[in-house]
C-alpha positions as CSV (number, residue, x, y, z in Angstrom):
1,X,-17.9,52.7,17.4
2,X,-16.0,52.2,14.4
3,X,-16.3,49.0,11.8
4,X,-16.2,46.1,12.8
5,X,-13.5,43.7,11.0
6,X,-14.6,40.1,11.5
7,X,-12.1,37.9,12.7
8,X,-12.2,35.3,10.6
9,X,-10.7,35.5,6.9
10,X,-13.4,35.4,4.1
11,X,-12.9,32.5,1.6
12,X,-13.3,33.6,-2.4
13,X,-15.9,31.5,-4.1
14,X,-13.3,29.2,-5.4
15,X,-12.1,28.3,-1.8
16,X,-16.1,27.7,-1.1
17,X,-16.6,25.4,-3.8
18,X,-15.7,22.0,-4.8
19,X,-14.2,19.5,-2.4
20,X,-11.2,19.7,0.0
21,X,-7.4,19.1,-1.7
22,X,-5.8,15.7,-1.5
23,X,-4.3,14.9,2.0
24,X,-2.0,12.0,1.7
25,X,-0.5,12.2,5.4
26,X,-3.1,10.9,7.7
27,X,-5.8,10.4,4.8
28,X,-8.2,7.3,6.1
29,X,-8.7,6.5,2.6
30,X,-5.4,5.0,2.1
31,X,-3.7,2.1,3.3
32,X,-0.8,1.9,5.3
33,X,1.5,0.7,2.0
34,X,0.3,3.4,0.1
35,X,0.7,5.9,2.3
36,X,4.5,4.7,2.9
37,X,4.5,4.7,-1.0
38,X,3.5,8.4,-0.9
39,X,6.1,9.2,2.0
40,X,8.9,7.8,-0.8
41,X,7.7,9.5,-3.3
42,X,7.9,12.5,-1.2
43,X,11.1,11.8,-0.4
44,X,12.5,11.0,-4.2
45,X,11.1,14.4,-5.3
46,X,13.0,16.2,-2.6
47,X,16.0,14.3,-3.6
48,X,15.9,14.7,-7.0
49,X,15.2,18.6,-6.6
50,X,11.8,18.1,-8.2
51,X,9.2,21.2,-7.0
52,X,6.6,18.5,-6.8
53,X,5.7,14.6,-6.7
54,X,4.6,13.5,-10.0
55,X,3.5,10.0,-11.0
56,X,7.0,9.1,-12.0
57,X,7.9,9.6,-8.5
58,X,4.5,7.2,-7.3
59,X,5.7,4.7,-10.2
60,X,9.2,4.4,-8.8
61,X,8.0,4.6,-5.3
62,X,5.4,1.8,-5.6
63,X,7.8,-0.6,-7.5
64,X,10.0,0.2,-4.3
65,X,8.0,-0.5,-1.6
66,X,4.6,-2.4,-2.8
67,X,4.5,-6.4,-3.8
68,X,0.9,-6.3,-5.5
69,X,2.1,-3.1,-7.7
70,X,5.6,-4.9,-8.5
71,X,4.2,-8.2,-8.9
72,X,1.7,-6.4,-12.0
73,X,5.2,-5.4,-13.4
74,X,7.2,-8.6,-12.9
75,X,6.5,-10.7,-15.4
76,X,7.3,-8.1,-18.0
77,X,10.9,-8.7,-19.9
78,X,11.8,-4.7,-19.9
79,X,11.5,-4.4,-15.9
80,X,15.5,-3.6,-15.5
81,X,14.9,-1.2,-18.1
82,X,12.0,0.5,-17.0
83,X,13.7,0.4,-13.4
84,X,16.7,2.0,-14.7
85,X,15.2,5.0,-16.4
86,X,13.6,5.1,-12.7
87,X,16.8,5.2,-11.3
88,X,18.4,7.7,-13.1
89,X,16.0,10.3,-13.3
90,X,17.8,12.5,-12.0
91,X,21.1,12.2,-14.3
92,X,19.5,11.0,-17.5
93,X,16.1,10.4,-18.8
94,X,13.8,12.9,-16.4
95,X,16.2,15.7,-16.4
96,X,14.0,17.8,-19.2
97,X,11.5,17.3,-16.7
98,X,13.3,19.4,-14.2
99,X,11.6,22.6,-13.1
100,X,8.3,21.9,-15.1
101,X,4.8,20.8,-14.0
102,X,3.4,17.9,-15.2
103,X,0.1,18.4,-16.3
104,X,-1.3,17.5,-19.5
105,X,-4.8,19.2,-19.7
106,X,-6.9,15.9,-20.4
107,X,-7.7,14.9,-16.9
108,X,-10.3,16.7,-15.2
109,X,-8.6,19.6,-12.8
110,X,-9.0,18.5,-9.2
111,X,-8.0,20.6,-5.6
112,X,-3.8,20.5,-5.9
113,X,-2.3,19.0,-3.0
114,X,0.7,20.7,-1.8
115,X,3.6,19.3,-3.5
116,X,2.0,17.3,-6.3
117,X,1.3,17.6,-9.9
118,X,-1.9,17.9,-10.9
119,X,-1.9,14.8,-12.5
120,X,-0.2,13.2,-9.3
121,X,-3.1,14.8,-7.4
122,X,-5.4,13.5,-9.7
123,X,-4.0,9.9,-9.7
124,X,-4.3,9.5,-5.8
125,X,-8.2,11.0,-6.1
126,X,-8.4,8.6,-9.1
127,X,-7.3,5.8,-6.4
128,X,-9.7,6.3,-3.6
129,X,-12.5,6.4,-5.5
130,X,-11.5,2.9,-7.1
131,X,-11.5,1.8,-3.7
132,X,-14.3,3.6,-2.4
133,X,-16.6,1.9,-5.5
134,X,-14.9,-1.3,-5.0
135,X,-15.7,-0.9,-1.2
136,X,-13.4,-3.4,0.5
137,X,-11.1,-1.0,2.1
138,X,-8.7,2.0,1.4
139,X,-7.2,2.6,-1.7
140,X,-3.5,0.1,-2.1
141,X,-1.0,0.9,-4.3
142,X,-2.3,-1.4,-7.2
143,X,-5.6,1.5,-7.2
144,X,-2.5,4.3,-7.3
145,X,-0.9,2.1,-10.4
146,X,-3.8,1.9,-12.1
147,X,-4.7,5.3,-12.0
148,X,-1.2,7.0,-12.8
149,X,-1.7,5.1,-15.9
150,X,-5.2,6.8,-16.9
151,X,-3.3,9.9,-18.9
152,X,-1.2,8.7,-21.8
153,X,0.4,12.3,-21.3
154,X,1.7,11.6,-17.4
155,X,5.6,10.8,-16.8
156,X,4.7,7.1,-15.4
157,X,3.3,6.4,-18.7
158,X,6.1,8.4,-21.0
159,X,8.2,6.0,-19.0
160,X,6.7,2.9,-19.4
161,X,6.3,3.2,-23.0
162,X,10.3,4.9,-23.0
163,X,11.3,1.4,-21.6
164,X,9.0,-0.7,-24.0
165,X,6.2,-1.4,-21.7
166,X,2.5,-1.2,-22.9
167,X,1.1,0.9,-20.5
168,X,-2.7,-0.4,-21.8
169,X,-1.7,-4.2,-21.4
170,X,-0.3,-3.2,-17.6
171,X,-3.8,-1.7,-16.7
172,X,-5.6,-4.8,-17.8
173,X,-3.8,-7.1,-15.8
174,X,-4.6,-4.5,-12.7
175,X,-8.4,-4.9,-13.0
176,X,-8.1,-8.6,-13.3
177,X,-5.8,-9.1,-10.6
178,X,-8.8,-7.0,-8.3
179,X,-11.5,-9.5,-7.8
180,X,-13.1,-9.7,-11.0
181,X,-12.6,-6.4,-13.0
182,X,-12.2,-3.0,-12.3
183,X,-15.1,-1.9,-9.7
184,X,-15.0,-5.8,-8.5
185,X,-17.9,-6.9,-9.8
186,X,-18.3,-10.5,-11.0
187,X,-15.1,-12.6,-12.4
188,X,-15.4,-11.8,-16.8
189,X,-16.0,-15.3,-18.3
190,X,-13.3,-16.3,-21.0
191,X,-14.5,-17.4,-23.8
């Protein structure tokens, strides 16, 4: 009898360890809005002829199609701006970005999922574990907003600032829009 192949490809130690990529279609750990956020941002990228989603695409999809995310945004002057550059992407202010990967090196490499950044990928791992601590459901589209804006290097960021938007001042009024801070712990006393 000759050897024996076994059926069943062997996975490289890589494979084996650490945990399984990001799966935004079907994942349980997001809600229904953000998961229609990361179907748009799907969908922009494609359009735009952009390899993969980055959190440009997730910025511009979650001002499209989530209230709590736009309502974070609303009240700041350089909106139309910051939509604009949004807008265009594609004929003006993201073209450099064309063909490139947007990955800046200072956040922590995570699985890739197919079709995003790693800093996209990051940002939606970044968003179900702010739900998972905060433990009242899946992760919404203010958790993705909050962490696209983690990495001063990431294009939601580059674009904020670009359209004169503090980027700082936007993730403070996330965490105390969620009940109480960033985990949702008690309300911070003003003083």
């Amino acid at each position: 009898m000759g050897d024996v192949h076994p059926r069943i490809p062997r996975q490289s130690a890589r494979e084996q360890s650490g945990p399984p990529p990001v799966r935004p279609d079907g994942d349980v750990r997001l809600s229904a809005e953000l998961a229609a956020v990361v179907s748009g941002a799907r969908r922009r990228a494609l359009r735009d002829g952009d390899r993969q989603i980055d959190t440009a695409h997730l910025l511009h999809s979650l001002l499209d199609a989530d209230a709590e995310a736009y309502a974070v945004l609303d009240a700041e002057p350089q909106l139309p701006r910051l939509l604009g550059y949004l807008v265009q992407r594609s004929i003006g202010y993201g073209l450099r970005w064309q063909g490139t990967v947007e990955d800046s090196g200072a956040v922590p490499v995570v699985p890739v999922a197919e079709g995003f950044s790693p800093l996209a990928a990051g940002a939606m791992e970044y968003a179900c574990a702010r739900a998972e601590h905060r433990a009242d459901g899946p992760a919404r589209g203010i958790d993705l907003l909050a962490a696209i804006l983690v990495d001063p290097e990431s294009r939601a960021v580059e674009v904020l600032t670009r359209a004169g938007i503090d980027a700082l001042a936007v993730s403070a009024r996330i965490d105390d829009r969620l009940r109480g801070g960033l985990w949702g712990g008690p309300p911070r006393s003003s003083r």
